[in-house]
C-alpha positions as CSV (number, residue, x, y, z in Angstrom):
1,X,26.9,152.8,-75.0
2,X,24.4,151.1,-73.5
3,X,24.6,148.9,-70.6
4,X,21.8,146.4,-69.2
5,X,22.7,146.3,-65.7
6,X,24.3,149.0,-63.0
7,X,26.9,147.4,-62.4
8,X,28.0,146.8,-66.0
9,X,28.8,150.8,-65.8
10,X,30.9,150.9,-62.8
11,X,33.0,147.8,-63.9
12,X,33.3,149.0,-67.3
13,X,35.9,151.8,-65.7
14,X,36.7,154.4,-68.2
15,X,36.7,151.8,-71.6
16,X,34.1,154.1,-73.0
17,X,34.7,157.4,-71.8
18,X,36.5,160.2,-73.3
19,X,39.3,161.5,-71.1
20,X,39.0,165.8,-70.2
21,X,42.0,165.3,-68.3
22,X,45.1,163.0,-67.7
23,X,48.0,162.6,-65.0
24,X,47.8,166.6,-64.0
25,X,49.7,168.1,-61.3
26,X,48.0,171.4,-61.5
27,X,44.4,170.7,-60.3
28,X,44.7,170.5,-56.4
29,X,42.3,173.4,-56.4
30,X,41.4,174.3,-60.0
31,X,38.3,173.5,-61.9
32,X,37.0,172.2,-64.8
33,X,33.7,172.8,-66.7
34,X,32.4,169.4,-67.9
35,X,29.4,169.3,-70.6
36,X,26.3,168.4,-68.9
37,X,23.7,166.4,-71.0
38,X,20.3,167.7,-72.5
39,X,18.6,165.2,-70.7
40,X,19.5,165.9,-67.1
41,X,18.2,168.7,-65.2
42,X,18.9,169.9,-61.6
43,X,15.7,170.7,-59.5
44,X,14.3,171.1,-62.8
45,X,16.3,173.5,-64.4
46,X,19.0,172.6,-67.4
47,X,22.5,172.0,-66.6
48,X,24.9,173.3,-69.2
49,X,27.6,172.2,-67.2
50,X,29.0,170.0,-64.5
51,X,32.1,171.9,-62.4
52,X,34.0,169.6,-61.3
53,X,36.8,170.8,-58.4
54,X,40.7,169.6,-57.5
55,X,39.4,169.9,-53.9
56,X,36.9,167.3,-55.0
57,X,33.4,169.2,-54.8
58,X,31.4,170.0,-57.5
59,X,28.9,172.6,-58.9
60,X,25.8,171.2,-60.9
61,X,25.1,174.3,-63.2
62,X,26.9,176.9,-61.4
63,X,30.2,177.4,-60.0
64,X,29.0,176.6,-56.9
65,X,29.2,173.8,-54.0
66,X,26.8,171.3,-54.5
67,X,28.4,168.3,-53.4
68,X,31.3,167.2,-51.7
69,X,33.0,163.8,-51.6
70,X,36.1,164.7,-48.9
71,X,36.5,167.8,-49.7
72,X,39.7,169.0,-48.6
73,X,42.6,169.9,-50.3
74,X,42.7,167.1,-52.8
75,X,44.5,166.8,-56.0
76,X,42.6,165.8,-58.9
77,X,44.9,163.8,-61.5
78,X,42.4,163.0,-64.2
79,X,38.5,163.6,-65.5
80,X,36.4,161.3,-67.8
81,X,33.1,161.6,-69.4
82,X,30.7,159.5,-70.6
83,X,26.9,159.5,-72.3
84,X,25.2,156.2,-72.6
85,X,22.2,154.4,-71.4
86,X,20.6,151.5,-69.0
87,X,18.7,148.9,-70.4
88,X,17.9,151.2,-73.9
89,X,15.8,153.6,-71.8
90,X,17.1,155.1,-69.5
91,X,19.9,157.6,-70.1
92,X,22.7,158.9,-67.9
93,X,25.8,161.0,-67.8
94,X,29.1,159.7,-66.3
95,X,31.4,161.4,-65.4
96,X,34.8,159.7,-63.3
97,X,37.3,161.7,-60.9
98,X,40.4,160.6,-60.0
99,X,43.3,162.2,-57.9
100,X,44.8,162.1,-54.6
101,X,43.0,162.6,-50.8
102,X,45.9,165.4,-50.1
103,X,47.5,167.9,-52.7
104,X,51.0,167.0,-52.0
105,X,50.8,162.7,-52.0
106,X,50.6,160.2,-54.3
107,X,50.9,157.1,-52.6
108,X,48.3,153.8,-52.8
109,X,47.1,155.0,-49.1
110,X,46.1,158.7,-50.7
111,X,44.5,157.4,-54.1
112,X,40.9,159.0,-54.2
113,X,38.6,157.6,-57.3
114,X,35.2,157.8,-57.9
115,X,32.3,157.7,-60.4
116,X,29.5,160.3,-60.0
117,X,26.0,159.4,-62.8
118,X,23.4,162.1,-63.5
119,X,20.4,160.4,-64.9
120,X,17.2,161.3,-66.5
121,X,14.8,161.1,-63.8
122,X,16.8,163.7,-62.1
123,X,18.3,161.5,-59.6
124,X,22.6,161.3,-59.2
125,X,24.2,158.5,-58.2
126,X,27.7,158.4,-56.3
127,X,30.0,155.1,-56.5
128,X,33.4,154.8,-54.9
129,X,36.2,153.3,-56.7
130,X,39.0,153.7,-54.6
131,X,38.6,154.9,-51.0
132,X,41.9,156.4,-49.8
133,X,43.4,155.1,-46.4
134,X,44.7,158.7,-45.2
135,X,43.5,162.3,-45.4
136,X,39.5,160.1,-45.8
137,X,38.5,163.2,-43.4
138,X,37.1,166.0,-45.8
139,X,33.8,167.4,-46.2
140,X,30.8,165.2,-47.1
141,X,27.2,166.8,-48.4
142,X,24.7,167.4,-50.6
143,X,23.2,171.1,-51.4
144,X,19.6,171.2,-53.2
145,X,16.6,172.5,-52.6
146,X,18.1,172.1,-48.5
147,X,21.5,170.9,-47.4
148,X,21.5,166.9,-47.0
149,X,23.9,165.2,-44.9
150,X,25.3,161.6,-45.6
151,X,27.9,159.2,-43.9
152,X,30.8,159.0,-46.1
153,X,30.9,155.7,-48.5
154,X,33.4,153.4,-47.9
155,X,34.5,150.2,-49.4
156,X,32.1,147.7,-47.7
157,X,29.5,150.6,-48.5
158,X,30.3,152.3,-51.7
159,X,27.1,153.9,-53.2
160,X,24.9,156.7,-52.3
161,X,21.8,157.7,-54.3
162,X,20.5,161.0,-54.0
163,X,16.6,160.0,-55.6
164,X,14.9,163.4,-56.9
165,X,11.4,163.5,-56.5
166,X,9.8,165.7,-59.1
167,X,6.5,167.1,-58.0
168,X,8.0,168.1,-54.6
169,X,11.3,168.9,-55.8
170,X,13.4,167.3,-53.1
171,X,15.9,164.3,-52.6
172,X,16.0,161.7,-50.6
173,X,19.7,159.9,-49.2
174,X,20.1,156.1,-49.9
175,X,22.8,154.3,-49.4
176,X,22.7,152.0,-52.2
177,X,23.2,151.5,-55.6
178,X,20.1,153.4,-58.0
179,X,17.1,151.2,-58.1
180,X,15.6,151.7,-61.8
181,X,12.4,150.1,-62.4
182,X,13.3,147.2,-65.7
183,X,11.0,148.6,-68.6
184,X,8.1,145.3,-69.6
185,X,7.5,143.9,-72.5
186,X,3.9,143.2,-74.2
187,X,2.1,140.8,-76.2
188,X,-1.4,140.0,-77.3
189,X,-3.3,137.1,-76.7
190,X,-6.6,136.0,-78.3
191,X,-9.5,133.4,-76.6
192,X,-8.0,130.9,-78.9
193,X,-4.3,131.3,-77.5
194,X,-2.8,132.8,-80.8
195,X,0.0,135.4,-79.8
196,X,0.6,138.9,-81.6
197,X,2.9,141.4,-81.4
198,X,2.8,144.9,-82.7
199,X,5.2,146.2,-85.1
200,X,5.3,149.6,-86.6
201,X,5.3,149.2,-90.4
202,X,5.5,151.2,-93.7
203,X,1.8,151.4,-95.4
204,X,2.4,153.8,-98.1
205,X,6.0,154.2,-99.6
206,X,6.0,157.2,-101.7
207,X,4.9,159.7,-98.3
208,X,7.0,156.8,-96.1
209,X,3.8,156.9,-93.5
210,X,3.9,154.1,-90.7
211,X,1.2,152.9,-88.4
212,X,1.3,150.1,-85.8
213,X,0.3,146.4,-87.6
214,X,-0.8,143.7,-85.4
215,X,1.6,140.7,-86.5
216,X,0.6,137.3,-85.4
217,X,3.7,134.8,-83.9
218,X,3.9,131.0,-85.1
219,X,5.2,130.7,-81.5
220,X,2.4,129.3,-78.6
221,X,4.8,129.4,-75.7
222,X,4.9,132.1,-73.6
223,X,8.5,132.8,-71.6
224,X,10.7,135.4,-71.1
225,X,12.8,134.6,-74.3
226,X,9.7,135.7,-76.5
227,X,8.4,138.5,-74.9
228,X,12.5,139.7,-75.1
229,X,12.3,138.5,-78.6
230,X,9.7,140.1,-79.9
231,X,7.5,141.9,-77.3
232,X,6.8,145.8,-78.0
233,X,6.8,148.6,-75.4
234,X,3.7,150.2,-75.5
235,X,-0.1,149.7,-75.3
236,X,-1.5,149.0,-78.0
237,X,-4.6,151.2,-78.8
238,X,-8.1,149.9,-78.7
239,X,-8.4,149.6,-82.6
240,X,-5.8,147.7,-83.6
241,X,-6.5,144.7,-81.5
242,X,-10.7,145.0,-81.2
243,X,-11.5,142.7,-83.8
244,X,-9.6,139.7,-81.8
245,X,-11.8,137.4,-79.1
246,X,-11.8,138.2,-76.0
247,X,-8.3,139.8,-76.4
248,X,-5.7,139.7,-73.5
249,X,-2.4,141.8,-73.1
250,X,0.4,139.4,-71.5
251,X,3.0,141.9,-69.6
252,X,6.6,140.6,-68.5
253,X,9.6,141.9,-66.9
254,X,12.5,140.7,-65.4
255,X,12.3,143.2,-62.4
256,X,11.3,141.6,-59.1
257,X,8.2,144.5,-58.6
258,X,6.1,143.0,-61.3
259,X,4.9,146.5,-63.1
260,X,1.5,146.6,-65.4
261,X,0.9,149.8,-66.7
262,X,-2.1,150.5,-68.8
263,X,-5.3,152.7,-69.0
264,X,-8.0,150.3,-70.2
265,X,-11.8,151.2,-70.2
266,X,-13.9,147.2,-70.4
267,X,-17.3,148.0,-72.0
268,X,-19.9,145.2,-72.1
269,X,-19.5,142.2,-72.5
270,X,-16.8,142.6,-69.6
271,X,-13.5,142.2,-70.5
272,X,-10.2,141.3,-69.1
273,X,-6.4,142.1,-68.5
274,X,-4.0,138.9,-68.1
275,X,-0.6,139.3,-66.8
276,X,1.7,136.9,-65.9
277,X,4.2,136.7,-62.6
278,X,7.5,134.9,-62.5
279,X,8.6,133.9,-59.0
280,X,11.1,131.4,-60.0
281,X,14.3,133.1,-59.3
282,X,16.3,131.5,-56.1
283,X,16.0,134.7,-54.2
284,X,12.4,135.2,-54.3
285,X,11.3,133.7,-50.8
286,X,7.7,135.1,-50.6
287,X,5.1,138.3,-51.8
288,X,5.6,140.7,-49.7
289,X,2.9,142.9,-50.9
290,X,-0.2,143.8,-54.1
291,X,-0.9,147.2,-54.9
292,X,-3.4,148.0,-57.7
293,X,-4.4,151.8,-58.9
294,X,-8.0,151.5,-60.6
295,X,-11.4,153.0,-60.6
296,X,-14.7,150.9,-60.7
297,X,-15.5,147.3,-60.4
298,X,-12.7,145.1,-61.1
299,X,-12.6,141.6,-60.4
300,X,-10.2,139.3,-59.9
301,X,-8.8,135.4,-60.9
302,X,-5.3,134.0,-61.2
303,X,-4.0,130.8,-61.7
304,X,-0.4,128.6,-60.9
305,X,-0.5,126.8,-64.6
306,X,-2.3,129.3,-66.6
307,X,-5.3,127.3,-67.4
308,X,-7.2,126.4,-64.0
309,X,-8.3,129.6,-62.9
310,X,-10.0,130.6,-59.3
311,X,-13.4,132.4,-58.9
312,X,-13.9,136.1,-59.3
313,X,-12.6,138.1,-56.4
314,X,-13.4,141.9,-55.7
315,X,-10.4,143.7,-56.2
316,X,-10.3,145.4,-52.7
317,X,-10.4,141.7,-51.1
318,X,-7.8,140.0,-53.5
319,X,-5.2,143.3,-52.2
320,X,-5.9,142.1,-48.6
321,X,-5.8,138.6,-49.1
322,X,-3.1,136.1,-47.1
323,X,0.1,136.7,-49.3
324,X,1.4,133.3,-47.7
325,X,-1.7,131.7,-48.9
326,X,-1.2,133.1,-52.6
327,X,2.6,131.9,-52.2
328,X,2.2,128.4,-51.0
329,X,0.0,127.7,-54.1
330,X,3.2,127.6,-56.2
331,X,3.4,124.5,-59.0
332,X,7.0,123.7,-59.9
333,X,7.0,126.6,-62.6
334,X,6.0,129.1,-59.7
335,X,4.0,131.6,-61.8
336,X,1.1,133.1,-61.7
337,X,-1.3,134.2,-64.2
338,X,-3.6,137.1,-63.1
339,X,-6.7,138.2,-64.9
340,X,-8.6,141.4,-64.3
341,X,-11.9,141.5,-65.0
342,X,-13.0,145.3,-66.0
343,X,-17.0,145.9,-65.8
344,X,-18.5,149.0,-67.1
345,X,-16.6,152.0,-67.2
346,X,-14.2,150.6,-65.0
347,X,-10.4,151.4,-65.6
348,X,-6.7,149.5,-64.0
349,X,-4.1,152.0,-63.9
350,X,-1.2,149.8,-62.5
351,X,-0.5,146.6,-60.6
352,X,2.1,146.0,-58.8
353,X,3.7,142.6,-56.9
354,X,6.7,143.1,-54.9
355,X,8.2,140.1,-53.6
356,X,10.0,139.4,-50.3
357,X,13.9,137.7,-50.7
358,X,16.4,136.9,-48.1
359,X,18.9,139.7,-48.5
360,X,17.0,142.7,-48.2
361,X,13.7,142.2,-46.8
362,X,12.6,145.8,-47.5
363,X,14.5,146.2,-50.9
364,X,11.2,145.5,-53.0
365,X,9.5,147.8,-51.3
366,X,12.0,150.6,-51.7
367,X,11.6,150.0,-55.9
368,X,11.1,152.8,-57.7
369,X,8.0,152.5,-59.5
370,X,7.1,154.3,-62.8
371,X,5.0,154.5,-65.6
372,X,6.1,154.4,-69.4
């Protein structure tokens, strides 16, 4: 099943999930080996299975204690699992534990319920459902690659995110809900303002090869309906789209940290990348920040209705120019159209806008970011 917002996963309960174990009486300190997933790995090592514990902590690929959600002696009712994905990328396992904060009650005031994701990236994500009112004085922790410590969820603060870092091997303790970077879409514009997409087509039927065609669109308007429509994931290669003028890749994304991934080399005649930022949602109050990975000389324009477009900027002074400056120059659309100039052997790895909003000032700039 796939799902196009976290939330979606947690409110869909246990409609999709296939039930391991239902209304027991014999699991206040038994366990249960769940499947793991192919996909998920623990500190980088594969996880044949999930243990999960009537005393409500749980082994990831051994029976061992890796984490604890008030572990004490608990009675777990019933067990669910669940393989699906987020947004069509990313994938998770799901796996929902349900029972009673003491062995020997049953009562609303003991009901313990909780949903616990393993996800591709490596990271796990822990949502309570049900937060019992008595016997809520078990154990709490994480054990990795060090033992973490975390203040117990409640209802007013349900989620904790333990967010695996792969090169170093380590988690880090949040206590919200998993921040997932919203995979972009592309499309291909030419100096004359024709739009293509790239679609991967049979070319010879008898050996069923494919290749990526360029496909030109009858539509001229760019929004996010289009590139949803029919915007591809991936860069296209060089070849396929050398033959246009002056040829630009558009990049959208409905995540507030505007993500442009690409390794482009300009040659002369110097040419450019164009991307364009929607700030039009209500929340979006400000930028908060621009962060660019590149090599060489890059130069910068952008502009507030797409055709009127500033001077050439280097692009170490357009990263530390006034962000309130850039903001205030909003038109009623409130995008902005970027264009990066690439000279020589010059090369833009990412770019990155993270805006400011009222709820969480420092939410964008907890996003993780990553590259597809």
């Amino acid at each position: 099943m796939n799902y196009d917002n976290i939330n979606d996963i947690f409110s869909a309960g246990v409609t999709n999930m296939t039930c391991l174990l239902q209304d027991s009486n014999s699991y206040d300190g038994g366990t249960l080996a769940v499947s793991g997933a192919d996909f998920f790995t623990f500190l980088g090592k594969a996880v044949p299975y999930i243990y999960a514990h009537g005393d409500s902590y749980w082994g990831i690929g051994s029976d061992a204690t890796h984490l604890k959600v008030d572990n004490r002696d608990t009675r777990m009712r019933s067990l669910y699992r669940e393989e699906g994905t987020l947004y069509s990328y990313y994938r998770f396992l799901k796996i929902r534990w349900e029972g009673w904060s003491h062995y020997n009650a049953s009562g609303a005031d003991y009901q313990l319920k909780y949903d616990l994701l393993f996800w591709d990236t490596g990271d796990i994500s822990l949502h309570m459902i049900s937060v019992p009112v008595q016997c809520y004085d078990g154990g709490f922790g994480f054990s990795a690659d060090k033992n973490y410590t975390f203040t117990k969820p409640d209802t007013a603060s349900p989620d904790i995110t333990f967010q695996y870092y792969a090169d170093s091997k380590t988690f880090e303790v949040k206590y919200t809900p998993i921040d997932l970077l919203v995979p972009f879409k592309l499309l291909i514009k030419d100096g004359d303002g024709k739009l293509y997409t790239v679609e991967n087509q049979i070319i010879n039927e008898e050996l069923s090869e494919t290749a990526d065609v360029l496909v030109g669109l009858e539509e001229t308007e760019v929004n996010a309906l289009l590139f949803k429509k029919h915007g591809f994931a991936k860069m296209p290669e060089w070849d396929l789209i050398k033959g246009l003028t002056l040829p630009s890749v558009l990049s959208w994304s409905d995540s507030r940290a505007f993500p442009l991934n690409a390794v482009i080399t300009g040659t002369p005649p110097k040419q450019y990348i164009e991307c364009t930022a929607d700030l039009s949602d209500g929340t979006v109050l400000g930028i908060k920040a621009l962060n660019a990975e590149y090599e060489g000389e890059i130069t910068v324009q952008y502009s507030y209705d797409g055709e009127t477009f500033t001077g050439e900027t280097p692009m170490a002074d357009f990263l530390t120019m006034e962000l309130d400056e850039l903001y205030a120059g909003l038109l009623e659309a409130k995008t902005i159209t970027f264009r990066f100039w690439l000279a020589g052997d010059a090369t833009l790895t990412s770019f990155i806008m993270n805006y400011r909003n009222g709820d969480d000032d420092d939410a964008q700039g907890n996003n993780k970011n990553r590259t597809y």
